[in-house]
N, C-alpha and C positions, 0 to 999 in steps of 0.2 A: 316797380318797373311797369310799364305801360304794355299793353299788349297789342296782336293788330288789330283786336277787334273795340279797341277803346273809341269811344265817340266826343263829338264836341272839342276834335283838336286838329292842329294842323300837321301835314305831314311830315315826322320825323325824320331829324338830323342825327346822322349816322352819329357825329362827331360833338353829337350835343350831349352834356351831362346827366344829364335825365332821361333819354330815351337808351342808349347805352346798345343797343344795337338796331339792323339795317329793318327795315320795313314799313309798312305803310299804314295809316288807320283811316276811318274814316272822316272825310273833310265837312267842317263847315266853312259853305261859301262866304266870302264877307260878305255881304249883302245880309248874311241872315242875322246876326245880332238886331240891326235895323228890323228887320219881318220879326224879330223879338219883341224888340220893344214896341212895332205897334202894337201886340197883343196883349204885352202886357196892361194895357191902357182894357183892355177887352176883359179880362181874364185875370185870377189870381195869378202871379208871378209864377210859382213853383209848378201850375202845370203845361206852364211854357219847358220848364223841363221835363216833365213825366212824358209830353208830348215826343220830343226830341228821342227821348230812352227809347218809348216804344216804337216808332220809323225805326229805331235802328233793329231791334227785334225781328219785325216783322220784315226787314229786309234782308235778313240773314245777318248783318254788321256785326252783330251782338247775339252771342250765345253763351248756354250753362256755362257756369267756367271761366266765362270773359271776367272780366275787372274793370271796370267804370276810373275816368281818371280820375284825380285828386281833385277833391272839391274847388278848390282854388281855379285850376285850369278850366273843370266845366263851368263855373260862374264868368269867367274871362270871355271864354269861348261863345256862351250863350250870351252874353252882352245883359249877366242879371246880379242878383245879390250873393255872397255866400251864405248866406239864411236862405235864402230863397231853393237853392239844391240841397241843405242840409234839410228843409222840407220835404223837399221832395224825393230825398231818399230813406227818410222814414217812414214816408206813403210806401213805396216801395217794399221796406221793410214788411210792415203791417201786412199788405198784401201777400207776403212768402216770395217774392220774385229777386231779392237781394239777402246778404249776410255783410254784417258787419266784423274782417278779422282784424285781429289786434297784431301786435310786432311788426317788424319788418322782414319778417320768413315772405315764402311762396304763397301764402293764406291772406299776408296781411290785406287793407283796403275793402274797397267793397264789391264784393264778387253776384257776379249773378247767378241764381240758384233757381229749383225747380221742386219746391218742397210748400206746395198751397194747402196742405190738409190742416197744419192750425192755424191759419188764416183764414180757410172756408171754415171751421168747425167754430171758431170766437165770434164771426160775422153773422152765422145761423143761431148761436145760443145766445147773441145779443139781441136779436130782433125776436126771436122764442121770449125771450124775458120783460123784452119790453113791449109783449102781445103786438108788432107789427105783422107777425105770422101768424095765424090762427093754427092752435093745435088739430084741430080736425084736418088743415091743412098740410102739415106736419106730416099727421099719420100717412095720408093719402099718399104723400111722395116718397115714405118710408116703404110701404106697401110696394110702389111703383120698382124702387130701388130693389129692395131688397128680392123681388121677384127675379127680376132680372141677373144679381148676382148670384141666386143662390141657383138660379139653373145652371148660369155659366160654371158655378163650382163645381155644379155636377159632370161636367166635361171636363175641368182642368186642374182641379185640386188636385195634390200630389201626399204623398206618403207623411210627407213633415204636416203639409196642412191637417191632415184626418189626426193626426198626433195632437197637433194643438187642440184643435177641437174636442176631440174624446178627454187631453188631460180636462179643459173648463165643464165638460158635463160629469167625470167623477167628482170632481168638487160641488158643481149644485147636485148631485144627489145625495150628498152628504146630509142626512136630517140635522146635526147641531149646525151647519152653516148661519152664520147670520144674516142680518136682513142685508146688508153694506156690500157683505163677501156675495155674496147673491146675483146682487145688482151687479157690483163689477164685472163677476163672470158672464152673466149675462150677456152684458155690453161686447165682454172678450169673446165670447162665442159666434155673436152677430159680426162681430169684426175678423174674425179669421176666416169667415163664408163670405165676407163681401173682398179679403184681399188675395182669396181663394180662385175668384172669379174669372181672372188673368185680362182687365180692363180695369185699367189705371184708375180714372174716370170716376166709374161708376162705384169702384171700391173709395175714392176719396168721398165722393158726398155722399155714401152711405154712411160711412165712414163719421162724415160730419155730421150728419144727423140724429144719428144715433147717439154720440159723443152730446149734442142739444140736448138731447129730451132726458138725457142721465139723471139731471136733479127732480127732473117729473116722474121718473120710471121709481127712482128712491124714496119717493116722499109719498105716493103710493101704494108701495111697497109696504111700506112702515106705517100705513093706514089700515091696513087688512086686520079684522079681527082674526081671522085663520091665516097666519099667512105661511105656515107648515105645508098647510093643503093646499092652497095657490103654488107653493114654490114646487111640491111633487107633481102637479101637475102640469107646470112652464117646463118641469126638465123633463116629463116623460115627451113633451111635445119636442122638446130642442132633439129628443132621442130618434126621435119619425121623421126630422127632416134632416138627421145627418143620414139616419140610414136611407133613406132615398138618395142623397147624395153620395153617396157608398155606394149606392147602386147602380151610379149614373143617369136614375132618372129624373132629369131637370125638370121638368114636366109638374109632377108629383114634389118635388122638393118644392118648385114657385110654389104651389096649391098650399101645402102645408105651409110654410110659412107666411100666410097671407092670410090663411085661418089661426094662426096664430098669433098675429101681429093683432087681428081686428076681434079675438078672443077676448084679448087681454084687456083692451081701451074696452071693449064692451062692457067690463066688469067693472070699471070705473064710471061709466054713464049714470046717472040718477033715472030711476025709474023713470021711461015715458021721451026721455031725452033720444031724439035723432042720433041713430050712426053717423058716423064723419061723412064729410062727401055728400049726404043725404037731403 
């Protein structure tokens, strides 16, 4: 079933089989298939659709929740191919800004969603992997990030958050922990201070960033000739910047974890090699 915020149709027939009840969606003018196809002529086909989805977005037409109509209809409507919106709602997909549901429940179709963090996090470890980001690059915005979340945590964490956090530092101060268990904690630690922070935001591309550098932090990790004593000493640091944020002072929590962040890439630098940024 069609909803009122469906796009690329024409205004619904109370008494039509397919729309099934009274209301409006929004119109495309006839005229625009034509303002399609010139573009098409311009442009790949399928972001003659992406284009469409987003105006509708950004004009309110289309929100979380909404439901996109039936491939069929929006190719009809948009004067394109059915490949060509089946494109471009995989774009969509990839991006985190749609879900594809199955059956014909309330879910089924394709609904539009608001869930970009593995979408920003596969986009960041892709270009991490294929060196279009520079690690010193990297760090610097991890720095940037993680300042910024970890003071706001200091003002807005709650009882649950300091729970999660204190369980992942009883675990890295566990001396048998392994190098693996380690790392993950790690990562969970920086992740519950950056979704701690109460900015959507800035907790996703920390979020995502740190989530990137995961197989660099591990593969490091498991370089260390000591890596006992490296890991007592990453969790007495995780231990000074939760208690600052314990403490509420954000201040002091940015500071320490910014000396911690640039502690650690330090220790990876070959003798003589520039700090990040530098």
């Amino acid at each position: 079933m069609w909803t009122d915020h469906t796009i690329g149709c024409p205004k619904r027939d109370d008494n039509h089989p397919m729309t099934g009840r009274s209301g409006t969606v929004a119109d495309i003018r006839p005229q625009q298939a034509d303002e399609g196809d010139a573009r098409v002529g311009r442009r790949r086909i399928h972001e003659v659709v992406l284009e469409q989805i987003e105006e509708q977005i950004a004009s309110g037409q289309l929100k979380v929740g909404d439901r996109l109509p039936a491939e069929r209809d929006l190719a009809t409507s948009l004067g394109v191919s059915r490949p060509a919106v089946r494109e471009a709602i995989r774009v969509l997909e990839a991006m985190g800004t749609v879900v594809q549901g199955t059956g014909s429940g309330p879910d089924a179709g394709t609904l539009l969603s608001a869930v970009p963090g593995d979408a920003l996090t596969h986009l960041i470890s892709l270009h991490v992997m294929l060196a279009s980001i520079d690690t010193a690059d990297v760090v610097r915005a991890r720095v940037a990030l993680e300042r910024e979340s970890t003071r706001l945590a200091a003002g807005h964490a709650g009882p649950a958050d300091h729970e999660t956090m204190a369980g992942h530092l009883a675990a890295m101060d566990d001396p048998a922990i392994s190098v693996a268990e380690f790392n993950d904690r790690d990562t969970a630690f920086h992740l519950a201070i950056a979704r701690a922070s109460g900015n959507v935001l800035v907790a996703e591309l920390t979020t995502a960033l740190r989530v990137a550098m995961r197989p660099t932090l591990l593969h490091a990790l498991q370089a260390l000739q000591d890596f006992p004593a490296t890991a007592a000493r990453l969790a007495a640091e995780h231990h000074g910047i939760h208690a600052a944020i314990l403490a509420g002072d954000g201040d002091l929590a940015a500071d320490r974890v910014e000396a911690h962040i640039d502690g650690f890439y330090d220790g990876l630098r070959p003798p003589g090699a520039a700090a990040p940024g530098t």
